[in-house]
N, C-alpha and C positions, 0 to 999 in steps of 0.2 A: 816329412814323416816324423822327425824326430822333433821337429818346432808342435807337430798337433800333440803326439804322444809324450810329452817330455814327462810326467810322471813315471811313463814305463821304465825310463832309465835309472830312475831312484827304486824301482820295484827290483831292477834286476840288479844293483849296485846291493841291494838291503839283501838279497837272498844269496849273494855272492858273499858279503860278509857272514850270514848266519852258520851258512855252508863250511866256509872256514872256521869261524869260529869251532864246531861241532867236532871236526876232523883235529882240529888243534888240542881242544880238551881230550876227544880219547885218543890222541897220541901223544900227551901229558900224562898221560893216566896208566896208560900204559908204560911208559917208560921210570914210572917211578918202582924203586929200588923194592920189592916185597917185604911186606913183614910176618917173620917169623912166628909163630904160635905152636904152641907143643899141646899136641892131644887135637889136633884140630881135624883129624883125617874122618872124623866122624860126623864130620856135616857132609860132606856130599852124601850119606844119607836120608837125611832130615828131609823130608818133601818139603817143607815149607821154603826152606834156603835152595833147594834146586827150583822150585818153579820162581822165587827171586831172581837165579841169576838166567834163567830163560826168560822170565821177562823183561830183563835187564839187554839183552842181545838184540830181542825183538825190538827193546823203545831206540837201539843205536842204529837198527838197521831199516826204521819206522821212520827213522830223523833223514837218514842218506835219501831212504825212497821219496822223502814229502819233499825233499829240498829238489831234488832232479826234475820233479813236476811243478814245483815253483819256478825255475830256471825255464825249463820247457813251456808254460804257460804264458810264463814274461816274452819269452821268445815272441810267440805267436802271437801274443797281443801286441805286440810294436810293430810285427806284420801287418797290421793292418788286415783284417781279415772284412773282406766289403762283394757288395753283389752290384755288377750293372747291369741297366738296363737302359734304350735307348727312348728318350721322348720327343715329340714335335708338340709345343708348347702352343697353347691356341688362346685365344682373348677375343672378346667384343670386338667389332668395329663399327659402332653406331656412333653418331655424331646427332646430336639434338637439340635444337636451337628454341627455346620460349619465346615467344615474340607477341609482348602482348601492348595491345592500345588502353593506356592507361588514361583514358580522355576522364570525364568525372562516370559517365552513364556503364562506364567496364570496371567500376571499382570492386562493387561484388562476387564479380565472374573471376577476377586478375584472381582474387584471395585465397578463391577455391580452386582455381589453375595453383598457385603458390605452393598452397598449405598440400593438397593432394597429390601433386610432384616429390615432396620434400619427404615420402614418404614412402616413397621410392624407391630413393635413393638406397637403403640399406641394402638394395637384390642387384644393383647395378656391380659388373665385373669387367671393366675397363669401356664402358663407355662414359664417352665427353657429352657435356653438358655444357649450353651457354644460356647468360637473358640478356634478352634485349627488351626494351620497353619504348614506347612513341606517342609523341600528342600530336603539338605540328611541327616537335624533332625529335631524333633517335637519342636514345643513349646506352651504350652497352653496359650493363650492370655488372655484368663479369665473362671473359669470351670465355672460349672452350676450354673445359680440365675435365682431367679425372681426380681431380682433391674434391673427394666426396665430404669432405666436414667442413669444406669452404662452400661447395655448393647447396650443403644441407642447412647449412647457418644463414647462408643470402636468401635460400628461400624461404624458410619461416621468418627471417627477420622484415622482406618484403609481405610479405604475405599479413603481415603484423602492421606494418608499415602503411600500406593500401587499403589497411578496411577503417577508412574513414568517410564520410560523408562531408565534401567539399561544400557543397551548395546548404546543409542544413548548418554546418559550421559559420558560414559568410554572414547565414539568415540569422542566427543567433539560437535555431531550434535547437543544436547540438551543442554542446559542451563537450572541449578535450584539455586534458593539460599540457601545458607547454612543452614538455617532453613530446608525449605523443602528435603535436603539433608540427615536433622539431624532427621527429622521426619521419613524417608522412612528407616534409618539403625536404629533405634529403635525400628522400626514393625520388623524388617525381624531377628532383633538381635533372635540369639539362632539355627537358624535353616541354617546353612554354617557349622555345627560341624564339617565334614567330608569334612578333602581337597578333589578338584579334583571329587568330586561326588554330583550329584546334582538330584533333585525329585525319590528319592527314594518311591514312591508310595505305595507298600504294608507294608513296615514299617511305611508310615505314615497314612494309615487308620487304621492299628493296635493298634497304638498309637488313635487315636480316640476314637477307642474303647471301651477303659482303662479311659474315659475321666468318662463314665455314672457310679454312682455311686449308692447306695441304693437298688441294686440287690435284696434286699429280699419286696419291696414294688411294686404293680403292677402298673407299669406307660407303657403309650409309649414311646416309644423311636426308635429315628429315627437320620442319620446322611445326612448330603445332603455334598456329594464326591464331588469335583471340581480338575479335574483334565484332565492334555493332556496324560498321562501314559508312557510319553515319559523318561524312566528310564535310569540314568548314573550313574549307580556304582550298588555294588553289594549286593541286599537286604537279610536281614534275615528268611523273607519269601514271599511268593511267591505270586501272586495276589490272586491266589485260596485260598490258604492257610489264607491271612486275610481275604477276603470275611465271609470265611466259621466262623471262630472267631467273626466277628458279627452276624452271622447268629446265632452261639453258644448261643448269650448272647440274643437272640429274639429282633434284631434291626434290623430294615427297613433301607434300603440302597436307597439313589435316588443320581442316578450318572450325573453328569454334563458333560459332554464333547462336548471341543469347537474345538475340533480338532487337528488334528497331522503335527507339520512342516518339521520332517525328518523322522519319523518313519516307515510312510505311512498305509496304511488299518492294517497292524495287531495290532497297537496299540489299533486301533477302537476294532476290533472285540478278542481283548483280553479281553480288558473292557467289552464289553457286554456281551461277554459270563461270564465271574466271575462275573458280576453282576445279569444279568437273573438266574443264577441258584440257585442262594440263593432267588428267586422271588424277586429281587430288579427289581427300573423301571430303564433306559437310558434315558438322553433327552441330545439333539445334540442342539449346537450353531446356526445350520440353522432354528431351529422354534424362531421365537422372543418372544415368550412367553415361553422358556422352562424354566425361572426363579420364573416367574409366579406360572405358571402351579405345578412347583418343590413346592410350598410353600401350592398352594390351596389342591392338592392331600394330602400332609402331615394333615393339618385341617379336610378334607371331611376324610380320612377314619384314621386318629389316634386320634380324639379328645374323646378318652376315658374318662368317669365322674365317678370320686370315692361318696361314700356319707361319710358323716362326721356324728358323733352322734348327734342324734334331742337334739333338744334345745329349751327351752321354753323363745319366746322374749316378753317383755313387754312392753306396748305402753302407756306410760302416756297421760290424757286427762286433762292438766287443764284448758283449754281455759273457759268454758261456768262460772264457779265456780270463778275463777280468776275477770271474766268480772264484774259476778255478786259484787264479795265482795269489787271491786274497784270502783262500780257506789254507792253500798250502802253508803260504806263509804264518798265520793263526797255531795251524798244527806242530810246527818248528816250532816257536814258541814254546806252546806248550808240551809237546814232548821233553824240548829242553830242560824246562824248570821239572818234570814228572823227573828225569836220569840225572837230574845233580845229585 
C-alpha cells in the first residue's frame, strides 16, 4: 500500500509540518511580551479594526479547520479507497491453419487468400493462426500464434511474395527485379523437394494437419484448403485418406477451389466429395465471396469461448480524496500568507 501510494506519505509528512508550523507561529505570537499604547482604548470602537481582528480569528481558525481536512483526506487516500468486483475472463479458442498449394496455377488464389486474411487480423482476440504452404513438399511458414504483427507482416509479405507469374517469367514475357525475384524463391523455398513432382495435395493437407498442436486442450480448430487438386507425382496418401486424418483429429475442413486447367471435372468432384464427407464445406472461385464467406463461416460457427478462473479485479478510486487533500493543502498556504 505504501510502495503504490508512496506520495501520500509526503502529502501527509507536508500537512503535518504546515499544521505545526501554524500552531507554532500563533503560539509565538501569542507569547510575545504586549506593547503598551496610551489613548488606544478607542479602537475597539472603530468598525473597521474590529471586523480586522474578526477576521483575523476566522483566517486562524480557517487555517486549524483546512489543515484537519488535509490530514483527514491524506488519511483516506493511503486508504486506498477501491471497489471489487468478481470476473471469469473469457478469449477466443480458434486455431486456424492456411494451408495453401502454391504449385504455379494457385499463385493468384494464394494472394487473395494472403492479402484478404491479413486483414483480418485487426478483429482477431486470441485466436492462433498458422501457414502452411505445399508443391510436392510442405513447409510451414510460421506455426500457430497469437503475435498478430508477426502474422499480419507474413501475410502481406506472402501475399506480396506469390503474385508472381513463374511460367511467363521462365518464358521471358514477364519481367521482375531481382529483389522481387529474390522474394518470390524465399516464400516458395522448401517446398520443390521432389524433382519432377509438383502439388502433391493429400500429403500436403496431411501435413497441415500435423501443424495444430495441444491436442489435449478444447479449442477449434479449423484449416481453410486452397487448392486446384491438380496432382503430379506420386502421393503417400490419398485424398480420402487425409481428409479423413483431419476429420481424426476433429478439424473443420473449408476447401477453396478455383478450378482445374488440365484435369478437367474429376479433379472438382474428387475434392468435393473427400471434402463433404468428413462434413467439410467446398467453395468455388465462381462466387466472389467464397473468400469471404470461407472466413465469416469459420467465426459464426467455431468461435468457441473457454472461461478462465474468476478473479477478483480491483478498482482504485482516488480522485474525490486526492482533490480534496490538494485544495486543503492550497488553502493552508494561502490563508497562511493572507494572516502573516
Amino acid at each position: 500500500m505504501v510502495m503504490i501510494f508512496w506520495w501520500v506519505t509526503g502529502l501527509l509528512l507536508l500537512a503535518a509540518i504546515v499544521v505545526w508550523a501554524i500552531t507554532f507561529w500563533n503560539r509565538r505570537s501569542l507569547r510575545r511580551s504586549p506593547v503598551l499604547v496610551a489613548n488606544s482604548r478607542y479602537m475597539d470602537r472603530i468598525p473597521s479594526f474590529v471586523r480586522a481582528q474578526r477576521a483575523a480569528r476566522v483566517v486562524r481558525a480557517s487555517q486549524v479547520g483546512i489543515a484537519v481536512l488535509a490530514v483527514l483526506a491524506a488519511s483516506v487516500l493511503s486508504g486506498r479507497i477501491a471497489t471489487e468486483r468478481i470476473e471469469t475472463p473469457e478469449f477466443a479458442s480458434r486455431d486456424i491453419v492456411l494451408c495453401l498449394d502454391v504449385s504455379g496455377s494457385m499463385y493468384e488464389y494464394d494472394t487473395e487468400i494472403l492479402a484478404t486474411f491479413a486483414t483480418m487480423v485487426d478483429s482477431f482476440e486470441g485466436e492462433r493462426v498458422a501457414l502452411s504452404i505445399f508443391n510436392s513438399t510442405s513447409r510451414t511458414v510460421f506455426p500457430l500464434t497469437n503475435d498478430y504483427d508477426l502474422i499480419q507482416r507474413e501475410l502481406v509479405q506472402g501475399a506480396e511474395a506469390i503474385d508472381f507469374d513463374e511460367f511467363g517469367y521462365r518464358l521471358g514475357t514477364r519481367d521482375y527485379s531481382d529483389e522481387k525475384v529474390r522474394q518470390y524463391v524465399d516464400f516458395v523455398e522448401g517446398t520443390k523437394g521432389i524433382p519432377d513432382e509438383a502439388s502433391i495435395v493429400p500429403d500436403g493437407l496431411a501435413s497441415c494437419a500435423q501443424v495444430f498442436d495441444q491436442a489435449e486442450q478444447d479449442r477449434s480448430r479449423s484449416i481453410i484448403f486452397a487448392t486446384d487438386n491438380e496432382v503430379n507425382g506420386t502421393p503417400i496418401f490419398t485424398l480420402e485418406e487425409a481428409t479423413q486424418r483431419v476429420a481424426d483429429r476433429d478439424i473443420d475442413l473449408y476447401t477453396f477451389y478455383p478450378g482445374a486447367y488440365e484435369c478437367g471435372p474429376g479433379c472438382f468432384e474428387e475434392l468435393q466429395t473427400a471434402t463433404e464427407d468428413q462434413d467439410g464445406q467446398l467453395y468455388e472461385s465462381s462466387d466472389p465471396q467464397a473468400i469471404p464467406a470461407i472466413i465469416e463461416a469459420i467465426q459464426r460457427n467455431q468461435a468457441e469461448v473457454l472461461g478462465a478462473q474468476p478473479t477478483v479485479v480491483r478498482t482504485d478510486h482516488p480522485s474525490v480524496p486526492f482533490v480534496l487533500t490538494f485544495l486543503s493543502l492550497v488553502g493552508i498556504l494561502v490563508l497562511g500568507w493572507r494572516a502573516r
